[in-house]
Each structure stands twice: as C-alpha cells, then as structure tokens.
C-alpha positions in Angstrom: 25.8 3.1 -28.2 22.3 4.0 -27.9 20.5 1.6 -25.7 16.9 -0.4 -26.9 14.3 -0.1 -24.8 11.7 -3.2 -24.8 8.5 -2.8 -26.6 5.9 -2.3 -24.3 2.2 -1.8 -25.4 -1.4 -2.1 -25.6 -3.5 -3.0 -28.2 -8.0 -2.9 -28.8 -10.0 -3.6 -31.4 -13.9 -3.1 -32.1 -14.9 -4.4 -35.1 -17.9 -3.0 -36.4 -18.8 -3.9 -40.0 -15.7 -6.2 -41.2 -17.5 -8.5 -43.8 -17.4 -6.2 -46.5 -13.5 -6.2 -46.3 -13.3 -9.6 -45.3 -15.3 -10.8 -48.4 -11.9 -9.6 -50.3 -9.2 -11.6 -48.3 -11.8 -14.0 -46.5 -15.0 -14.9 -48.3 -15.3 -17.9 -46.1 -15.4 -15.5 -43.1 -17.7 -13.4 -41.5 -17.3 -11.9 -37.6 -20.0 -10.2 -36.1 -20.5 -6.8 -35.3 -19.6 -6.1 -31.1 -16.0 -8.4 -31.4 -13.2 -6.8 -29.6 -9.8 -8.0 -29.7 -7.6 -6.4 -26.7 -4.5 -7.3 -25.0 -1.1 -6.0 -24.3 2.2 -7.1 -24.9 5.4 -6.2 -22.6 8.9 -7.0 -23.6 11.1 -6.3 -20.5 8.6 -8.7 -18.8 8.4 -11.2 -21.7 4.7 -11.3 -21.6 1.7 -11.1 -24.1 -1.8 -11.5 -23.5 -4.7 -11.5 -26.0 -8.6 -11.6 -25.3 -11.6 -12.1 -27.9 -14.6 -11.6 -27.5 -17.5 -11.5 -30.1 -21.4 -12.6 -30.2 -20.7 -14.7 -33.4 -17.9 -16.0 -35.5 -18.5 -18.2 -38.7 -16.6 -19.9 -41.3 -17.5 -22.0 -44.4 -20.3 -24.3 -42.5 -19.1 -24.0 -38.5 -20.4 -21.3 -36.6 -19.5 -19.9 -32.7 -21.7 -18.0 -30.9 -20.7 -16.0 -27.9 -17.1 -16.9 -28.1 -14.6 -16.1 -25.1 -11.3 -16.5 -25.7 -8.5 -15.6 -23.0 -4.7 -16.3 -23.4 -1.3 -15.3 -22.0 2.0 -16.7 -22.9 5.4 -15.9 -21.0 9.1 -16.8 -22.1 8.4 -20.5 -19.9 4.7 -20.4 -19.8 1.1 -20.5 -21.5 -2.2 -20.2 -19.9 -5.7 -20.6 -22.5 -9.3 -20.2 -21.4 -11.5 -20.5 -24.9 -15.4 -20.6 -24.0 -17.9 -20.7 -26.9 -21.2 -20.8 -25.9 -22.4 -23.2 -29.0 -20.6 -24.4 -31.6 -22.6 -25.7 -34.5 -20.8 -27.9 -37.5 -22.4 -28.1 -41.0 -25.6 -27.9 -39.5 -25.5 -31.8 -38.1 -23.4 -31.5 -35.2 -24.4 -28.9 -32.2 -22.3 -28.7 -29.4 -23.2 -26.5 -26.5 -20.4 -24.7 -23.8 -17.5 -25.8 -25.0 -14.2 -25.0 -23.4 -11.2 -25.6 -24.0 -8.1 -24.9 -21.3 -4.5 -25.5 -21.2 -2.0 -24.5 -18.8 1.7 -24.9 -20.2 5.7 -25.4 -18.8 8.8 -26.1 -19.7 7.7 -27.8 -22.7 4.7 -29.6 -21.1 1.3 -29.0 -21.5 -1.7 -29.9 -19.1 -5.7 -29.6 -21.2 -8.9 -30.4 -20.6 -11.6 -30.1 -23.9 -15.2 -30.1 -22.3 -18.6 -29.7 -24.1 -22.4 -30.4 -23.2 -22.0 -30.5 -19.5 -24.7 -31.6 -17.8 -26.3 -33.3 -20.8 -26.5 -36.6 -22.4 -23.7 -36.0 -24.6 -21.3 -34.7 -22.2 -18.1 -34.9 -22.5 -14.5 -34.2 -20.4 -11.2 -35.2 -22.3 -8.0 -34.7 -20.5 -4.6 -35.1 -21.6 -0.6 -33.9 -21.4 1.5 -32.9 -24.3 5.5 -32.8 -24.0 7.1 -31.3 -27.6 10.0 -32.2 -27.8 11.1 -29.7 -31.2 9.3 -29.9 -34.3 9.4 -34.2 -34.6 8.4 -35.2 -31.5 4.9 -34.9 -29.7 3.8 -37.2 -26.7 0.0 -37.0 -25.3 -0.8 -38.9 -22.3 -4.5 -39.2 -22.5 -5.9 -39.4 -18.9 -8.6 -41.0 -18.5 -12.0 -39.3 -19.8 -14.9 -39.5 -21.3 -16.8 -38.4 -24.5 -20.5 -39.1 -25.3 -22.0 -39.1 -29.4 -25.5 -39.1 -30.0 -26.5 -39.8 -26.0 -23.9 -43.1 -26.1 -21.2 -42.1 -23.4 -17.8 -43.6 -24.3 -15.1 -44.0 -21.5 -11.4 -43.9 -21.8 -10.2 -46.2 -18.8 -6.6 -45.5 -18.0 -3.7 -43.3 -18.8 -2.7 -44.1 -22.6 0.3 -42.4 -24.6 0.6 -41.2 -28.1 3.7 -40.2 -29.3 4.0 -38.8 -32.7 7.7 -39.6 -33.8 9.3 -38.3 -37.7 8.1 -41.4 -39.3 5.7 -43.3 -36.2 3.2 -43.2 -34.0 2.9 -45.0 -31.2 0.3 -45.7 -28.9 0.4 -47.6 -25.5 -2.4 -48.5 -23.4 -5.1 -46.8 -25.1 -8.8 -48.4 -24.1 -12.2 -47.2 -25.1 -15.0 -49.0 -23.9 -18.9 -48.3 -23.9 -21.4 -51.5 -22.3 -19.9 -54.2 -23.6 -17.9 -52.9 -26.5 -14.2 -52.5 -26.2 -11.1 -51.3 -28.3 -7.6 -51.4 -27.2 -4.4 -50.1 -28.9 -1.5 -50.9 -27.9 1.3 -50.5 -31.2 3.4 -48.5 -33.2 2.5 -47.6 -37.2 5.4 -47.0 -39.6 6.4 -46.0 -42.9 8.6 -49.2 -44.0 11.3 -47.9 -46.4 
C-alpha cells in the first residue's frame, strides 16, 4: 500500500484590484489594494498559521483601517493577535487601536478585547471561555472595564455566563459606574 504523505505548504496573496470581482459575490465588500494574506499550513505537525494584513477593509457601514491580523492554531491549541488601527461603525461610533487576543487549550480559552487606550473611552475586557461541544459555552468575565462616550463602566468581580441548549445563566455579574449599579445573578429559560 502506497503511503500518504502529510500536506505541507505555503500559501501568499497580494491583492491588487479585488472590488471589481468582489462587486459580483460581495457588493457589500471592498479590500484595499496592498492586503496580503500569507501563512502556511503543515500536516505532519498539525499546524496552520494565517496573517492579514491590509491598509483598509470595509463592509456595508464599518470600516478597518490598517488591520493586523495574526493566528496559529495546533491540534490542542490557538493563539490570535488581531490589531486594527481604527475601526469606525456607521459613521457614529469610532474606535481607535483595537485588539483583540486570545490564547486557547484543551477546550479553554483566555481573551482580552482592548480599544482606546490611553483615552477617555478606554476600555480592557477580559474573560475565559470553556466549550464544552456545540450546547455548552461558559465565560468567566474577569473583572474589567469599558468606557461609552467618556463614562467609564467597571465590572467588579469574576462573573460567569454559561450558555446552556435552552438557558443562560449568569452568576455574579456587577457593573457599576458612580453611583449606579446592576447586578445579575439568574438563569433565563424557555418554559415548555
């Protein structure tokens, strides 16, 4: 019998004018000029990696500019480093340096969402995710903090939200800003 040998390879891609062709599969979508898309994927090793790169990206009414986007993924692991410079939603909501980064084991995920550091409206949310199949997703929201038009918002102590077939529960969750509070602490159903 004739033995397989792995895949193992390496991929690039410049785009140079794409919106033309795009405008037949993706009207909604247009990618700059100057994105490349590179990364390599090895099978004996179990291993892929993918990179993008590109001075602008919009669709329908959100825009990136100077997005950065790094991943790897492993047969037990994932690592993600997405940067965007700005990131602009239907003209009313600006964000500046996101980044997003999650490192992930076994199941369990560790992430941190950041924008606007520095700033008024900076923010730092942190949180785990254990999957558990396709029914069953727990976040453990550390605690954080997100600011909206210069009003920061803190989330005080570990919380979790589990996302069951039919529930969700959440335990522990507290938001607070000055004086204003809310707390969660519950499960909602779908009573049959």
């Amino acid at each position: 019998s004739k033995r397989q040998v792995p895949s193992n390879f390496s991929y690039s891609v410049d785009f140079l004018d794409m919106n033309d062709f795009l405008a037949i599969f993706l009207p909604d979508l247009n990618i700059q000029a100057g994105t490349k898309f590179n990364g390599s994927y090895n099978g004996f090793n179990e291993y892929f990696e993918l990179n993008l790169i590109s001075p602008r990206i919009t669709y329908q009414d959100i825009a990136f500019s100077k997005v950065d986007l790094k991943q790897t993924l492993t047969s037990s692991s994932v690592t993600a480093d997405y940067r965007v410079n700005k990131l602009i939603l239907s003209d009313s909501i600006q964000l500046d340096l996101v980044r997003f980064e999650t490192v992930g084991k076994n199941n369990n995920l560790t992430s941190e969402l950041s924008w606007n550091p520095g700033s008024i409206n900076e923010t730092h949310i942190n949180w785990s995710t254990f999957l558990s199949g396709t029914s069953y997703i727990d976040f453990t929201l550390k605690p954080s903090f997100f600011s909206i038009n210069a009003m920061r918002w803190e989330i005080l102590n570990e919380s979790d939200i589990t996302l069951a077939e039919d529930e969700i529960h959440i335990a522990k969750f507290s938001l607070k800003r000055k004086s204003q509070y809310i707390n969660l602490d519950g499960c909602l159903s779908r009573n049959d």
